[in-house]
Backbone as CSV, one residue per row, in Angstrom:
resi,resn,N_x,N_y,N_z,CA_x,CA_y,CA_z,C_x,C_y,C_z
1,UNK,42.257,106.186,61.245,43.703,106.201,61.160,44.288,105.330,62.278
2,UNK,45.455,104.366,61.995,46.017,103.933,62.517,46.754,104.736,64.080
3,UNK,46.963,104.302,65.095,47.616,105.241,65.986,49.285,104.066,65.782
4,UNK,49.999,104.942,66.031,51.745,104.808,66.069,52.061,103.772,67.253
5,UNK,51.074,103.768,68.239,51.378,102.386,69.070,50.636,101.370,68.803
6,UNK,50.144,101.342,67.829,49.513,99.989,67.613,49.942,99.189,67.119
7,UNK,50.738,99.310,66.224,52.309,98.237,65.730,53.496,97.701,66.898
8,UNK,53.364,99.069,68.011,54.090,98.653,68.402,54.076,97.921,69.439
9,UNK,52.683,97.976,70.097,51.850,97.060,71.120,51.980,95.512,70.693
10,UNK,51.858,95.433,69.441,51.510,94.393,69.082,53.061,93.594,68.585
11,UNK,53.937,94.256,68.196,55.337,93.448,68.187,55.599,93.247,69.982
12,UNK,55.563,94.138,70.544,55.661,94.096,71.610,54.588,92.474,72.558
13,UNK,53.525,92.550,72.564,52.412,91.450,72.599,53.619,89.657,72.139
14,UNK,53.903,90.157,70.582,53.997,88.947,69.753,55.385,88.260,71.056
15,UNK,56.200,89.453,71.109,57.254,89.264,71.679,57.651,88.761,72.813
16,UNK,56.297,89.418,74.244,56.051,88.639,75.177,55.691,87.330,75.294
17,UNK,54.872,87.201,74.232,54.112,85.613,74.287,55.707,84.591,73.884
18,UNK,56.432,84.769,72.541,57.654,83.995,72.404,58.260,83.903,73.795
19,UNK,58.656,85.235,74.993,59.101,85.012,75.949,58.616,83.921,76.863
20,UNK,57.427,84.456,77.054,56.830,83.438,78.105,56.550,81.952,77.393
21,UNK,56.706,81.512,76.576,56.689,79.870,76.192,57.976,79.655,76.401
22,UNK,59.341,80.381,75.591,60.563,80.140,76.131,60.624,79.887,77.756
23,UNK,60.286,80.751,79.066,60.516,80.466,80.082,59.671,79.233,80.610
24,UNK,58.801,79.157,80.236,57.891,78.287,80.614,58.647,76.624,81.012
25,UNK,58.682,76.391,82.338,59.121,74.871,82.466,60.534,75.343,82.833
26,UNK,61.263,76.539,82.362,62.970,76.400,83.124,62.893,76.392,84.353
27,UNK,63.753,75.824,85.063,63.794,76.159,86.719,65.154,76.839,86.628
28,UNK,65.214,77.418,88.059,66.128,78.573,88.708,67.653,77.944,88.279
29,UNK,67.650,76.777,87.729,69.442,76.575,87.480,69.331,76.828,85.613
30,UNK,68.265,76.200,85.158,68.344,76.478,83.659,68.478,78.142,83.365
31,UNK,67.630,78.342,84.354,67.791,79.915,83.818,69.014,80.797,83.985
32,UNK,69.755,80.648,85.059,71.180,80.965,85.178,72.080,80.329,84.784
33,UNK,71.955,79.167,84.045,73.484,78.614,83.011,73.590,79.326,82.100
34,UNK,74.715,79.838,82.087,75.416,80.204,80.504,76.187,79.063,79.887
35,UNK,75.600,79.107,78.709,76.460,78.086,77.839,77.803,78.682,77.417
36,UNK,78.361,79.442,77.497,79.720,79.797,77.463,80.108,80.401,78.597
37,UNK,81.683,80.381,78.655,81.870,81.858,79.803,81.778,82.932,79.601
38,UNK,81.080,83.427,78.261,81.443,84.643,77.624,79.829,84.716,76.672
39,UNK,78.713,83.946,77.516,77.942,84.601,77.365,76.665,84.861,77.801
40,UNK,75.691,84.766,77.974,74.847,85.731,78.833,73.659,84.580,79.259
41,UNK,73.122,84.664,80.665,72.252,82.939,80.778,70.665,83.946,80.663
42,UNK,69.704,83.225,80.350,68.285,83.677,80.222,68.133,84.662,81.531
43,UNK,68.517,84.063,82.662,67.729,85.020,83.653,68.645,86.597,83.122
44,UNK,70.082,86.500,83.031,70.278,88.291,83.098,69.689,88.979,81.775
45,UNK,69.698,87.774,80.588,68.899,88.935,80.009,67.760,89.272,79.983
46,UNK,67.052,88.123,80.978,65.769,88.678,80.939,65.592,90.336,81.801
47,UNK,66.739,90.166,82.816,67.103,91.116,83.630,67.103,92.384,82.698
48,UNK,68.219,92.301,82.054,68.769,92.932,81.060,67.245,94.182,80.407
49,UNK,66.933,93.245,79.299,64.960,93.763,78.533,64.364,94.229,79.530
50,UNK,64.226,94.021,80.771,63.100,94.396,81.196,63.888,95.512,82.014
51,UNK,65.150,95.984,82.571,65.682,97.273,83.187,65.388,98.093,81.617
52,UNK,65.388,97.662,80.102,66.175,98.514,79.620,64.794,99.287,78.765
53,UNK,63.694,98.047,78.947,62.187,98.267,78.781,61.620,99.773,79.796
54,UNK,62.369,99.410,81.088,61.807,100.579,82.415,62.434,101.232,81.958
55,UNK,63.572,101.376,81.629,64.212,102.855,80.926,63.504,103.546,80.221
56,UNK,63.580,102.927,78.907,62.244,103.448,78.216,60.932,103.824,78.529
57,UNK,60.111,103.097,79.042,59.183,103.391,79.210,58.777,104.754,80.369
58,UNK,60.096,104.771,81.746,59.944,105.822,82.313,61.129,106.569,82.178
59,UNK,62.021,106.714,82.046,63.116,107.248,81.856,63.029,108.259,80.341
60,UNK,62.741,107.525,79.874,63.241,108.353,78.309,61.437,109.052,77.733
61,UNK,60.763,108.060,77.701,59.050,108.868,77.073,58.672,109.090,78.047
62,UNK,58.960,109.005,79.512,58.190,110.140,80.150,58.723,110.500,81.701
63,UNK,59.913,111.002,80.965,60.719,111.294,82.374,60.539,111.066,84.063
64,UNK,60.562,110.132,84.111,59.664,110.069,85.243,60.670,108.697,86.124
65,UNK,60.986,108.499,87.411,61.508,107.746,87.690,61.317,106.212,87.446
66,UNK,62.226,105.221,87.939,61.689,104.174,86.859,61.445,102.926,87.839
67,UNK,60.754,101.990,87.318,60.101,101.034,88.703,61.088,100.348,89.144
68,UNK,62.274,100.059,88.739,63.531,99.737,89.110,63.540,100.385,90.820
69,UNK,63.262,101.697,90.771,63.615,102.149,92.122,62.537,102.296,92.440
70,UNK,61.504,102.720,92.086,60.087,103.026,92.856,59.378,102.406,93.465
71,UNK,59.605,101.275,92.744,58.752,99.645,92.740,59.878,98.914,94.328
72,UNK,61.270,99.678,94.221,61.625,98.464,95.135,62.346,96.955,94.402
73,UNK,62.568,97.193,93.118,62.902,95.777,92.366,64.890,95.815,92.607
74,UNK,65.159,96.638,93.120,66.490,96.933,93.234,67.230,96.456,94.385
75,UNK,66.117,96.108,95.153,66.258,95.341,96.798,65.836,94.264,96.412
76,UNK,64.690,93.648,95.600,64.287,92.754,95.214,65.855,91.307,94.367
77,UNK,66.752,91.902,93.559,67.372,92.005,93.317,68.720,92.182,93.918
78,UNK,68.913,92.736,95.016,69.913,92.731,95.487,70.843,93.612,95.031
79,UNK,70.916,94.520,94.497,71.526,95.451,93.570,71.120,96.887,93.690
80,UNK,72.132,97.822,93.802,72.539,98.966,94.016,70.517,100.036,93.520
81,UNK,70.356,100.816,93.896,69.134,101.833,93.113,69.932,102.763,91.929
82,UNK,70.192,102.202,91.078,70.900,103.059,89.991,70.490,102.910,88.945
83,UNK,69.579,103.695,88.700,68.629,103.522,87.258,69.609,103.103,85.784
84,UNK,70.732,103.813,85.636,71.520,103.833,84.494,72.203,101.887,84.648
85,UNK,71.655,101.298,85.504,72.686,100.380,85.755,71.645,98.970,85.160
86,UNK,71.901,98.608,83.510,70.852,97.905,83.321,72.134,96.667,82.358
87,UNK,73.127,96.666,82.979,73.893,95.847,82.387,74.761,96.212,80.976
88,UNK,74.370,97.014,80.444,75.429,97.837,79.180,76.975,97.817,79.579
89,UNK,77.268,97.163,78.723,78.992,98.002,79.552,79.432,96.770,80.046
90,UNK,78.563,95.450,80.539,79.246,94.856,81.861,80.310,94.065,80.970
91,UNK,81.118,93.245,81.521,82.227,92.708,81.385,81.807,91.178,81.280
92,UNK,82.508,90.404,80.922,82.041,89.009,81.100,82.209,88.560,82.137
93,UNK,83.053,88.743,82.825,83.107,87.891,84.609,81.890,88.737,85.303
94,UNK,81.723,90.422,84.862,80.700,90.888,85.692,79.263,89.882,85.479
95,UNK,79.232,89.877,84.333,78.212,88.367,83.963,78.197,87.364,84.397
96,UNK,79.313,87.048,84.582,79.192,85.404,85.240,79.107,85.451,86.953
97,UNK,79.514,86.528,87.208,79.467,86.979,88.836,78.285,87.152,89.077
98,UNK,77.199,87.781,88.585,76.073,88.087,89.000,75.028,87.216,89.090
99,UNK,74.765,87.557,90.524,73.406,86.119,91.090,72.043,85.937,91.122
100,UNK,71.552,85.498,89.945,70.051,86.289,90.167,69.115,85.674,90.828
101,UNK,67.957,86.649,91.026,67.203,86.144,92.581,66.493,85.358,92.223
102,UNK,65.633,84.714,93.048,64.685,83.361,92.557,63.770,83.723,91.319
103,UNK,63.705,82.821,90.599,62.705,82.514,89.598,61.797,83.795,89.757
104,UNK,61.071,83.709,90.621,59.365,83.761,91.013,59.635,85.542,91.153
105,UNK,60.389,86.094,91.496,61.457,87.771,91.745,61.595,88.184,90.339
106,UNK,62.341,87.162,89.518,62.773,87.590,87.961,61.505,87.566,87.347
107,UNK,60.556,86.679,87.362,59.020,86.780,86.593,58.179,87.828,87.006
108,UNK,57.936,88.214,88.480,57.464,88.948,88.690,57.770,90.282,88.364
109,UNK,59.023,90.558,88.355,59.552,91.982,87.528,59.065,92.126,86.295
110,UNK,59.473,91.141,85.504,59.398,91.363,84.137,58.041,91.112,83.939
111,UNK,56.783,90.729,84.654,55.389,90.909,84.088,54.852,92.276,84.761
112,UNK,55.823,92.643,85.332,55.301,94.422,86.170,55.692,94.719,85.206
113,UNK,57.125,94.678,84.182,57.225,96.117,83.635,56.538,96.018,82.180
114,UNK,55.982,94.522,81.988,55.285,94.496,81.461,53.520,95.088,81.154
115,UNK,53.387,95.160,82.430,51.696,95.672,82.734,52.447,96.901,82.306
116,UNK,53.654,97.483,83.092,53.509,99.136,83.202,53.772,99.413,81.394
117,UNK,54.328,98.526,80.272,54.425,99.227,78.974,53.396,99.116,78.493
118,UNK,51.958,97.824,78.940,51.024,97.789,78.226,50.460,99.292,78.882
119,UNK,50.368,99.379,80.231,49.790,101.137,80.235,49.928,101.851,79.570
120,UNK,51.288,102.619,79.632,51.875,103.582,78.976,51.344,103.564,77.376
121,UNK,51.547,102.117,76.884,51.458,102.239,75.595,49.792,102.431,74.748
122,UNK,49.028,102.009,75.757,47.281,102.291,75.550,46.924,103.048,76.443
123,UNK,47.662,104.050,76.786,47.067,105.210,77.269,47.974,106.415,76.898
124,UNK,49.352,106.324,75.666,50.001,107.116,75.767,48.869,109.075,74.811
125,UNK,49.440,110.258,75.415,48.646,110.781,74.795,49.248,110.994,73.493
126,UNK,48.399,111.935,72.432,49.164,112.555,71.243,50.678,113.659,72.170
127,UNK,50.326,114.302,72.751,51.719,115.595,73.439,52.385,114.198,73.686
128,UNK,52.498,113.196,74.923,53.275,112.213,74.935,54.081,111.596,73.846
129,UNK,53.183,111.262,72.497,54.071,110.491,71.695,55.207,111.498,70.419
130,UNK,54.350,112.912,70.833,54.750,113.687,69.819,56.165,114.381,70.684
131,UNK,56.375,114.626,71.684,57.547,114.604,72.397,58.900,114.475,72.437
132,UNK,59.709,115.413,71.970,60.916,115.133,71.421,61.857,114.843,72.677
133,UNK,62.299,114.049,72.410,64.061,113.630,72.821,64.981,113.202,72.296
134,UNK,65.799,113.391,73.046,67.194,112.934,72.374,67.951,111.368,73.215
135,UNK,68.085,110.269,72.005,68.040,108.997,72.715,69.483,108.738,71.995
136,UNK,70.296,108.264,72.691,71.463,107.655,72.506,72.511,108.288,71.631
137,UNK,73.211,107.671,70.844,74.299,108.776,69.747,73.906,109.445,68.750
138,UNK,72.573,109.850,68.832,71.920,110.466,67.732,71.846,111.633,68.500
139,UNK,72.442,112.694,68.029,72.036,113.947,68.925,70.768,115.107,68.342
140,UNK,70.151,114.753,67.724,69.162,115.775,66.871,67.877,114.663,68.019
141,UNK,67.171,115.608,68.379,65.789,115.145,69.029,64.624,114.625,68.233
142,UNK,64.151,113.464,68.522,63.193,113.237,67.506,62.350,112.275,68.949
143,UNK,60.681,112.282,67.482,59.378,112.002,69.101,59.403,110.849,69.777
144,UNK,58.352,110.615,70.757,58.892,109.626,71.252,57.857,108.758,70.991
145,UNK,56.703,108.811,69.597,56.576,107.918,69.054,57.704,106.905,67.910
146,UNK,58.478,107.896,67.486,59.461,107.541,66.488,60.564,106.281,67.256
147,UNK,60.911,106.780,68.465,62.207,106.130,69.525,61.485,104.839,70.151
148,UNK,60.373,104.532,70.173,59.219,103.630,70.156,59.880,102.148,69.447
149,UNK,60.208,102.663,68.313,61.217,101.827,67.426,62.352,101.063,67.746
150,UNK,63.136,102.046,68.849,64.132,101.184,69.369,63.777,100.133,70.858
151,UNK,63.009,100.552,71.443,62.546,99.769,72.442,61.889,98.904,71.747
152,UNK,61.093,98.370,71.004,61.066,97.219,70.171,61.759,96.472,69.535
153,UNK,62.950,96.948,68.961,63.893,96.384,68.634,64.861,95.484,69.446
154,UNK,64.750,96.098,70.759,66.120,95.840,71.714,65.104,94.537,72.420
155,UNK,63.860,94.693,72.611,63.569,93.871,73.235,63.112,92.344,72.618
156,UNK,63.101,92.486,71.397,62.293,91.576,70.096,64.242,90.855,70.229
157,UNK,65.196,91.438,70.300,66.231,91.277,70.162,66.586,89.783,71.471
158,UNK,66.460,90.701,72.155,66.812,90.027,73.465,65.741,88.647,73.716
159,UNK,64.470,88.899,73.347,63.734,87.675,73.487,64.108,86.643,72.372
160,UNK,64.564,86.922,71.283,65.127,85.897,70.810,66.120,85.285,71.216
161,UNK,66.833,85.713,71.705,68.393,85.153,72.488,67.742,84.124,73.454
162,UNK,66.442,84.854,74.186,65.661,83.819,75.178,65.157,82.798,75.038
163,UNK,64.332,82.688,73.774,63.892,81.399,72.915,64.813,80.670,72.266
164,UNK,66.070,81.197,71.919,66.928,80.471,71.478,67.966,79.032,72.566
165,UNK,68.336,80.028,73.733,68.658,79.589,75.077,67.932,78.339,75.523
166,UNK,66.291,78.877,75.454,65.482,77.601,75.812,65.804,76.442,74.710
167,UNK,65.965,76.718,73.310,65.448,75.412,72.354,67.262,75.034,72.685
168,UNK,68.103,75.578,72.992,69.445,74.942,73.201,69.705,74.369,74.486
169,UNK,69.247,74.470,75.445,69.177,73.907,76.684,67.928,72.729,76.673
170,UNK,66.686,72.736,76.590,65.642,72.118,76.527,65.171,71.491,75.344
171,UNK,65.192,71.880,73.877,64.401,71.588,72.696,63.761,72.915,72.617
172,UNK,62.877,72.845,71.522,61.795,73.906,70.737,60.495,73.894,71.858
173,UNK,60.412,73.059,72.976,59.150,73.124,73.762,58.517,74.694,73.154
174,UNK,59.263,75.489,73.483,58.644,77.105,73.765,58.318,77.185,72.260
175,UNK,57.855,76.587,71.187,57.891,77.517,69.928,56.321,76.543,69.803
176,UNK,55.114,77.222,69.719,53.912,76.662,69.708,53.385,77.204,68.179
């Protein structure tokens, strides 16, 4: 029998790899241009997926604090220790105001919280995935293999915006 993270390892997998060819070759100004004023440059959303990835992965399936603060990525960053604070909500000048830290700070986060979902996700147990919570405006609790679903979504989401960014700033380089 199939296990319930194995689809999702693997959208997850497909999803990183599109990321990392998209970043591949930007430097620290490509990655912070927004092509509008009103909308979002590669580095925050990479910011963005990978706070909202640590949510998930420690926050919501396994309550547990999240590497945002544990790890220290919040000093890394320059920005407050406030787990809930993963950019939802922000405003467009709060977007265009925000400075993100070097290259080499933003990659290194996002391949930590990367190692930490490949953990979680090949080592999650059956009690782990079978685990009810309650995630966002849905108020009836359901497992946290099922909610699995939306952290794939949000992030498959957001890396396209990333590959897209790159082939509009650079060309298709990133699409192999």
């Amino acid at each position: 029998m199939v296990s319930p993270v194995e689809p999702v390892l693997l959208a997850m997998e497909r999803n990183w790899e599109m990321i990392d060819g998209a970043l591949e070759g930007l430097d620290e100004a490509a990655m912070a241009r927004q092509p509008a004023d009103e909308c979002n440059s590669v580095a925050w959303i990479l910011w963005h997926l990978t706070r909202v990835t640590d949510m998930f992965i420690y926050t919501r399936f396994q309550d547990l604090p999240q590497a945002w603060i544990t790890e220290g990525w919040h000093k890394k960053f320059g920005m407050p220790a406030d787990e809930d604070d993963r950019g939802v909500g922000w405003s467009a000048e709060q977007v265009s105001q925000w400075k993100p830290p070097s290259r080499e700070i933003q990659i290194a986060h996002y391949e930590a919280l990367k190692n930490h979902t490949r953990d979680f996700l090949t080592n999650a147990t059956t009690e782990q995935l079978e685990r009810e919570i309650v995630m966002g405006n849905v108020p009836e609790p359901r497992p946290v293999a099922v909610c699995m679903g939306q952290m794939v979504w949000d992030t498959v989401a957001h890396g396209g915006q990333i590959a897209y960014l790159r082939g509009f700033f650079r060309g298709m380089g990133w699409f192999r």
